[in-house]
OpenMM code with the backbone's topology and positions (N, CA, C; nanometers):
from openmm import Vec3, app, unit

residues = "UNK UNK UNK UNK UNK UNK UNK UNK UNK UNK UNK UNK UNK UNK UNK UNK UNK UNK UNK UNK UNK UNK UNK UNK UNK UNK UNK UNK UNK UNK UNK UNK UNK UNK UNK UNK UNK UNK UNK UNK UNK UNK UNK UNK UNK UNK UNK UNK UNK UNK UNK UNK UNK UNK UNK UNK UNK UNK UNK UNK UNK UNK UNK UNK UNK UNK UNK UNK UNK UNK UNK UNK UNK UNK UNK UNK UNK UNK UNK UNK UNK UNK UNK UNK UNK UNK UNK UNK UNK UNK UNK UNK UNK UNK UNK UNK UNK UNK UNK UNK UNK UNK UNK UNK UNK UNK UNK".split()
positions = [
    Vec3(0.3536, 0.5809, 0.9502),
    Vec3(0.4203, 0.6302, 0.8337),
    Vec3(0.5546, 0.6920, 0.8694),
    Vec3(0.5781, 0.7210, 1.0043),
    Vec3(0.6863, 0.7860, 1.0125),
    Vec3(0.8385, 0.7010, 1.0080),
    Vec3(0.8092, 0.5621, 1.0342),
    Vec3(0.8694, 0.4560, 0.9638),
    Vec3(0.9337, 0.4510, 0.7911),
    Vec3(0.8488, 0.5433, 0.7263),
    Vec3(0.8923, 0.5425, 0.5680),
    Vec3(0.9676, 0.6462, 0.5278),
    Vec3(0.9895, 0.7516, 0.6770),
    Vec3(1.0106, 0.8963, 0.6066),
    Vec3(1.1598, 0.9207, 0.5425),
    Vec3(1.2423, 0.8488, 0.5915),
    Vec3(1.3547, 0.8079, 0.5894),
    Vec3(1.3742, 0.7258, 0.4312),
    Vec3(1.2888, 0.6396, 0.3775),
    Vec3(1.2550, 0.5974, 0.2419),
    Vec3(1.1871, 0.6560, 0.1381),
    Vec3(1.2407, 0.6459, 0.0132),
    Vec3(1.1851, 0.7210, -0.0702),
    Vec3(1.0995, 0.5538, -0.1657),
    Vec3(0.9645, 0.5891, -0.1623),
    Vec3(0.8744, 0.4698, -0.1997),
    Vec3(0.8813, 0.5129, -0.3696),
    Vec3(0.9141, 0.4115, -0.4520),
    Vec3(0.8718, 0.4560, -0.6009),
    Vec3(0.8355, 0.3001, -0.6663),
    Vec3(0.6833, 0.2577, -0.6560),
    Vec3(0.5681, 0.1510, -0.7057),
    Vec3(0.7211, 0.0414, -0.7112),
    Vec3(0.7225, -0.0200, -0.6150),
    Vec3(0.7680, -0.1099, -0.5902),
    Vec3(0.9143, -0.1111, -0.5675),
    Vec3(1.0299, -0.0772, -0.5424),
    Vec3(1.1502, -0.0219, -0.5286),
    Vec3(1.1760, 0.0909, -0.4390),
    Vec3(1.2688, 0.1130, -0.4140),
    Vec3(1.2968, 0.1971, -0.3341),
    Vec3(1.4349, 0.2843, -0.4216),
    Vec3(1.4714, 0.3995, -0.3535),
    Vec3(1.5394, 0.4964, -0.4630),
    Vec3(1.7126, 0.4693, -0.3819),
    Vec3(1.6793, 0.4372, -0.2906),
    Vec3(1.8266, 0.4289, -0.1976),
    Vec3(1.9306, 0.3235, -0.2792),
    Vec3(2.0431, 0.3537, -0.2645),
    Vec3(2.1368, 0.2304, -0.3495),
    Vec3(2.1188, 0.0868, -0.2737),
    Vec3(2.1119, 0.0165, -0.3841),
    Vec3(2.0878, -0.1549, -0.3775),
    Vec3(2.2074, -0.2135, -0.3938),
    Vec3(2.2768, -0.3241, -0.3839),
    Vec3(2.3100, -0.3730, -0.4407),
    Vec3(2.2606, -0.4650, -0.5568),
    Vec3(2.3023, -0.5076, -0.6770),
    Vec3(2.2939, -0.5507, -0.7619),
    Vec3(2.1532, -0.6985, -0.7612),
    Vec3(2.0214, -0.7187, -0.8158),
    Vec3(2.0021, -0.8177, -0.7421),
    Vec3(1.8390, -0.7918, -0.7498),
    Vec3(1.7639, -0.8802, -0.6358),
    Vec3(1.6235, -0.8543, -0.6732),
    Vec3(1.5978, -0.7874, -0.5221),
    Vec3(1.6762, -0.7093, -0.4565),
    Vec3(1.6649, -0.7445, -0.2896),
    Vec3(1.6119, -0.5692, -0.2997),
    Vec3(1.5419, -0.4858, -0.3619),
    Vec3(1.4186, -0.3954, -0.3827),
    Vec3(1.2720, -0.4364, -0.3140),
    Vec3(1.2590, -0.5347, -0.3510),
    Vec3(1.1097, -0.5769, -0.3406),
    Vec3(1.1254, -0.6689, -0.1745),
    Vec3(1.2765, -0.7144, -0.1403),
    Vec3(1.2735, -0.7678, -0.0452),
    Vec3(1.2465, -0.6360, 0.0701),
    Vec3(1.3287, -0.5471, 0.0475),
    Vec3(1.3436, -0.4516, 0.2110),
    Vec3(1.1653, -0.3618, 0.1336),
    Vec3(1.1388, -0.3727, 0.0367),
    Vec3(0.9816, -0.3303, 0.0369),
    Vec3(0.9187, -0.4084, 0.1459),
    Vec3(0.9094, -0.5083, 0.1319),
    Vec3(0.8440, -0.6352, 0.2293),
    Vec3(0.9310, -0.5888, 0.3556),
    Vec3(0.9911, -0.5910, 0.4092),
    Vec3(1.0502, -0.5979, 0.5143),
    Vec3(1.0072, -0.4531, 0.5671),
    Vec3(1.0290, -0.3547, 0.4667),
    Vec3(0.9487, -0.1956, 0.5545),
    Vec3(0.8011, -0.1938, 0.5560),
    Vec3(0.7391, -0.2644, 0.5226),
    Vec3(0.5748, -0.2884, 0.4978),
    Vec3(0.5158, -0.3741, 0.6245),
    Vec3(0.6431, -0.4919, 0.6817),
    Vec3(0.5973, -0.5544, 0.7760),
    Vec3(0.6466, -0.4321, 0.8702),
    Vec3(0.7067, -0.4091, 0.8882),
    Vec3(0.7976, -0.3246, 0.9899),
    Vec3(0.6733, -0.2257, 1.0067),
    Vec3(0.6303, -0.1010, 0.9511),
    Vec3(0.5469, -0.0317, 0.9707),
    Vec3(0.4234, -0.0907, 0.9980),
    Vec3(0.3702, -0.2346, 0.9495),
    Vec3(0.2320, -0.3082, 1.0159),
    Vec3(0.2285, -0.2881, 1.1831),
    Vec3(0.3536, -0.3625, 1.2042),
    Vec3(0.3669, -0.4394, 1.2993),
    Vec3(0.3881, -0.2773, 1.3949),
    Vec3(0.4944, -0.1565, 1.3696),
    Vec3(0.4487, -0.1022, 1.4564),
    Vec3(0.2985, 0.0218, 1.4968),
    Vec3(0.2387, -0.0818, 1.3816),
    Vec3(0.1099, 0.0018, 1.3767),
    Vec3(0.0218, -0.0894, 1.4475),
    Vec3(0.0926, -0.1489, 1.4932),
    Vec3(0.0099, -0.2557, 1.5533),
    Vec3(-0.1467, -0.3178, 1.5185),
    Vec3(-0.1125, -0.3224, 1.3805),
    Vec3(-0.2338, -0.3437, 1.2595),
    Vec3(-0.2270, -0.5266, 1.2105),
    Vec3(-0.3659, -0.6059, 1.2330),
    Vec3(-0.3043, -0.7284, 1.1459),
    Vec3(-0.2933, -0.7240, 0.9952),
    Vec3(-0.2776, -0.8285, 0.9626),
    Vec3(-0.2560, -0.8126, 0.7810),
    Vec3(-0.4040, -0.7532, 0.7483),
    Vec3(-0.5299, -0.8316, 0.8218),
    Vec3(-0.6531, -0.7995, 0.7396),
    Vec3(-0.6600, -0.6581, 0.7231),
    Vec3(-0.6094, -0.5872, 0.8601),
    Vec3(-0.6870, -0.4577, 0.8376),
    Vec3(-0.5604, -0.3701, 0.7420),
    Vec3(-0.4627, -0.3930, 0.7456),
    Vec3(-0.3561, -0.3370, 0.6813),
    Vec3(-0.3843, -0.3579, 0.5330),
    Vec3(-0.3774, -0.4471, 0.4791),
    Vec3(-0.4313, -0.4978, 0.3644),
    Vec3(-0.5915, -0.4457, 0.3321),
    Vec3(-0.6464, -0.4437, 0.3701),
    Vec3(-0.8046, -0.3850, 0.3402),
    Vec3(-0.7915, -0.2717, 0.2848),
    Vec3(-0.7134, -0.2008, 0.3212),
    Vec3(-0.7404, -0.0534, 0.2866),
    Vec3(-0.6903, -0.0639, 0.1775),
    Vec3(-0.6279, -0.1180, 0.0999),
    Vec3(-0.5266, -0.1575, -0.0625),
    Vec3(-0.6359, -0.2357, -0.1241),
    Vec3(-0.7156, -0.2810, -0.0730),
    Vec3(-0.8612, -0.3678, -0.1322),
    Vec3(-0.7934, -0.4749, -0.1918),
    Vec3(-0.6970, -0.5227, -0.0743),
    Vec3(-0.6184, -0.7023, -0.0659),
    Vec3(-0.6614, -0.7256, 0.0274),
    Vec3(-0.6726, -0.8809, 0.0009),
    Vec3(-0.7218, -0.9863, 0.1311),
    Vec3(-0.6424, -1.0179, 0.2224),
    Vec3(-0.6444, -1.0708, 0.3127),
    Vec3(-0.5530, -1.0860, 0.4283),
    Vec3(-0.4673, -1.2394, 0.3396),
    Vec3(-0.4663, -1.3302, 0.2716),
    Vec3(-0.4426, -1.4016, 0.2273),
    Vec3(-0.3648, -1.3325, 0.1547),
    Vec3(-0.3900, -1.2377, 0.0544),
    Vec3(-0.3208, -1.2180, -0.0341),
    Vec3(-0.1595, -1.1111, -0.0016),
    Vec3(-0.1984, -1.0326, 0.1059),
    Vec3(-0.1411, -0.9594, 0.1403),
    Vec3(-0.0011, -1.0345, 0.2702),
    Vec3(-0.0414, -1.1670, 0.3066),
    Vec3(0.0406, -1.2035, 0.3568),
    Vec3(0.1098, -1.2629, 0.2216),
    Vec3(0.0738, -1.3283, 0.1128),
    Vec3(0.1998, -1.3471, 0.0206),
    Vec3(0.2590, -1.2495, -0.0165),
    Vec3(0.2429, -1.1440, -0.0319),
    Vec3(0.2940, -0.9956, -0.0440),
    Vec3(0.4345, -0.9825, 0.0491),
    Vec3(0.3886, -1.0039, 0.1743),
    Vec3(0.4626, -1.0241, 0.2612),
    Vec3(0.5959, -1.0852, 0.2535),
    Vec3(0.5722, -1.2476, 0.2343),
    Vec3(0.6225, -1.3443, 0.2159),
    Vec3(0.7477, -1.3330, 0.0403),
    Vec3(0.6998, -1.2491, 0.0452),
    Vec3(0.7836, -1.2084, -0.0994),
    Vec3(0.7311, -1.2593, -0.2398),
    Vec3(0.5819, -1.2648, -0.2818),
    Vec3(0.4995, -1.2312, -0.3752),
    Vec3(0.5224, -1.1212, -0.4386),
    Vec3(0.5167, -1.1113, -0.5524),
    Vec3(0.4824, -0.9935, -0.6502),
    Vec3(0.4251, -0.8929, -0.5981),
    Vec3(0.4036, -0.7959, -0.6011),
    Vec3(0.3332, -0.6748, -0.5612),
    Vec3(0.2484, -0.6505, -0.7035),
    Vec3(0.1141, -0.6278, -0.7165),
    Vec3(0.0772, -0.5770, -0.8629),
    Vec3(0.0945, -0.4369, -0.8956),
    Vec3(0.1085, -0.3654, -1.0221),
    Vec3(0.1526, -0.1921, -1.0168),
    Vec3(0.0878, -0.1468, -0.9453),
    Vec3(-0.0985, -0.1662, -0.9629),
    Vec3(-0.1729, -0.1042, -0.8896),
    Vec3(-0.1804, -0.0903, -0.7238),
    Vec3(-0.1613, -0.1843, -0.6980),
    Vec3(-0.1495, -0.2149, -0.5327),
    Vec3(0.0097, -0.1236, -0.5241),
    Vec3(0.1360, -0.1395, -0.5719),
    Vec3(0.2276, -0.0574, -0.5450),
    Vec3(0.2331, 0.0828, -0.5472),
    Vec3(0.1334, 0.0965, -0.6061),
    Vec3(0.1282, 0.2424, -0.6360),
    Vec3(0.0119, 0.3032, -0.5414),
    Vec3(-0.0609, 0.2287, -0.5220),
    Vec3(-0.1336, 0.2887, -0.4034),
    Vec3(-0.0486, 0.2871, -0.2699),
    Vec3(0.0185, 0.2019, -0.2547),
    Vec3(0.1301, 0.2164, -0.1163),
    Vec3(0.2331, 0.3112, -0.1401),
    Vec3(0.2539, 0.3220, -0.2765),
    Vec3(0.3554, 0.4546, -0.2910),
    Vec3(0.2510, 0.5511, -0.2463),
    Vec3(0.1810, 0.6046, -0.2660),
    Vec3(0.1007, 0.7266, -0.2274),
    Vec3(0.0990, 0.7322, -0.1008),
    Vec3(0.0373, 0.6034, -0.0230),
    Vec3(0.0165, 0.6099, 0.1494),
    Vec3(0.1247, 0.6691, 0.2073),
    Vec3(0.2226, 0.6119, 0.1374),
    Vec3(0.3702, 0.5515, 0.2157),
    Vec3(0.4359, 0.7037, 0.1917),
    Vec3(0.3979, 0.8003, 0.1156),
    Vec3(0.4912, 0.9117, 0.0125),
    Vec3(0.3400, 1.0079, 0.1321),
    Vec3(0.2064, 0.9856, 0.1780),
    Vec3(0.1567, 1.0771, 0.2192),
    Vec3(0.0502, 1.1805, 0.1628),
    Vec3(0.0427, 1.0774, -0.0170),
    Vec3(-0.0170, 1.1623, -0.1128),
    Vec3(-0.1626, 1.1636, -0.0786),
    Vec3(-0.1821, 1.0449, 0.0055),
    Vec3(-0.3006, 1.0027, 0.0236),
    Vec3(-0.3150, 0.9392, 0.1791),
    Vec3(-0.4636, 0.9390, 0.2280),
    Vec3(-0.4851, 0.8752, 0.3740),
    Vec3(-0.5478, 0.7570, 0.3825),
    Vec3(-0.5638, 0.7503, 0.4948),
    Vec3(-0.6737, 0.6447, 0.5512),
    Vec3(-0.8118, 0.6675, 0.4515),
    Vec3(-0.8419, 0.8303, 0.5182),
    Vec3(-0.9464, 0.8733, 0.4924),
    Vec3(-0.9898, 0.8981, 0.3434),
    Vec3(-0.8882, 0.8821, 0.2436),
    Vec3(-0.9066, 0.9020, 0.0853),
    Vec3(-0.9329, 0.7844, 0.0676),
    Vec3(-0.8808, 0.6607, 0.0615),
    Vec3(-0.8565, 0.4988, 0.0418),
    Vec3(-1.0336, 0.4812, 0.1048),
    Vec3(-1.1227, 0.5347, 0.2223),
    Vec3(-1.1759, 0.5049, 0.2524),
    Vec3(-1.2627, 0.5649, 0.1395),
    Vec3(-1.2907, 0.6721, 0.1389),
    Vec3(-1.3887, 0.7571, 0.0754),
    Vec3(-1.3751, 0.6746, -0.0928),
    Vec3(-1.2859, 0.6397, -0.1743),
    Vec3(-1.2664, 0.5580, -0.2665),
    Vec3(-1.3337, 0.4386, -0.2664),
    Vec3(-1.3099, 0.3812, -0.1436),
    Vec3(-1.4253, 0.2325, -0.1320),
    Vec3(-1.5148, 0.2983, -0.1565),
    Vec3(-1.5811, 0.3869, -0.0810),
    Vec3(-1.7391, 0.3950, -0.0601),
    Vec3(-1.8310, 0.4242, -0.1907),
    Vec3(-1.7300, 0.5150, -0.2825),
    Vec3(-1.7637, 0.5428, -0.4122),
    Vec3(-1.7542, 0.4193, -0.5514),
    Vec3(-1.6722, 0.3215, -0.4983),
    Vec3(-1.6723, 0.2228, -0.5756),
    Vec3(-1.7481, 0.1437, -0.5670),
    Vec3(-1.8281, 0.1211, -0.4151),
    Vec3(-1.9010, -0.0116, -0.3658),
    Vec3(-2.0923, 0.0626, -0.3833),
    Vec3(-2.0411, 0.1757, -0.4731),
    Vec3(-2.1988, 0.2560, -0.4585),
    Vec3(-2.3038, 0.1487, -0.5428),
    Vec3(-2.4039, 0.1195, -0.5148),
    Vec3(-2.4945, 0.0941, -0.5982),
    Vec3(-2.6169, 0.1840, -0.6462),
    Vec3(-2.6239, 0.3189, -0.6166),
    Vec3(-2.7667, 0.4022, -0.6040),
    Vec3(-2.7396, 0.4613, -0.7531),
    Vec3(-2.5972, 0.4511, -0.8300),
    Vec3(-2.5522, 0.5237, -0.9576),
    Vec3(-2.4472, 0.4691, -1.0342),
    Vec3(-2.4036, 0.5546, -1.1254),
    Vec3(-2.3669, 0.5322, -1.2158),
    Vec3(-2.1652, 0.5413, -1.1228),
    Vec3(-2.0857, 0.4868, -1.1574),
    Vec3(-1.9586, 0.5196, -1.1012),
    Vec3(-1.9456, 0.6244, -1.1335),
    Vec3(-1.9067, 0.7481, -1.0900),
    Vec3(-1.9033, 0.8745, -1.1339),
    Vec3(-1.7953, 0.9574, -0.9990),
    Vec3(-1.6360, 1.0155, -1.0617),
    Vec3(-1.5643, 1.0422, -0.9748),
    Vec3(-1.5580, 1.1823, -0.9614),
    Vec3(-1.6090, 1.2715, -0.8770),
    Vec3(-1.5657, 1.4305, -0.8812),
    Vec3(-1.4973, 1.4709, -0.7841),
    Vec3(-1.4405, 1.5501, -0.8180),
    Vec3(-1.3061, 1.6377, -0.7433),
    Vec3(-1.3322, 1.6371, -0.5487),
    Vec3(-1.4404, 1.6390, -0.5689),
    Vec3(-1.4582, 1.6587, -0.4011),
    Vec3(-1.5361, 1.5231, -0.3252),
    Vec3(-1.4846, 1.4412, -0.4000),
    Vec3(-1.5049, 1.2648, -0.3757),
    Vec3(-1.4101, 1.2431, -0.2946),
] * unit.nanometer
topology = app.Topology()
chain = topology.addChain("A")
for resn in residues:
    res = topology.addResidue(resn, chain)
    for name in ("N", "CA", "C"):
        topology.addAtom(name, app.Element.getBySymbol(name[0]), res)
């Protein structure tokens, strides 16, 4: 993450001046590989934690759409709002079968 600190992440764009154009979503992709790669993470496991497939997350890559939801969960990672360890604890509560989905504060 210390790769992003320097960027300000806002669900798909970035806040720094652009020029005119669609090239937002490009240096998104380009700081997303950049921080993989020196996380020395492949797509699967990088992508997993966003609950994208390694398939899907390499079109991401490749300059695919980003969906809000998936952007906005990387805004959080990427911004620090959230961890490994939240994204994880979120699976575990989603993939529950013993109940009802039910989210409380100390989930």
């Amino acid at each position: 993450m210390e790769l992003m600190e320097n960027h300000h992440w806002q669900a798909g764009t970035h806040t720094q001046s652009l020029p005119s154009g669609d090239l937002s979503s490009v240096i998104d992709r380009v700081l997303i590989i950049a921080y993989r790669k020196k996380k020395k993470e492949s797509q699967r496991r990088f992508w997993a934690r966003f609950g994208v497939t390694q398939s899907r997350g390499s079109r991401f890559e490749s300059g695919a759409e980003i969906p809000p939801p998936v952007s906005i969960l990387l805004g959080l990672y990427f911004n620090k709002t959230i961890s490994d360890g939240d994204l994880g604890r979120a699976e575990r509560v989603l993939r529950r079968t013993d109940g009802p989905l039910m989210l409380s504060p100390g989930q």
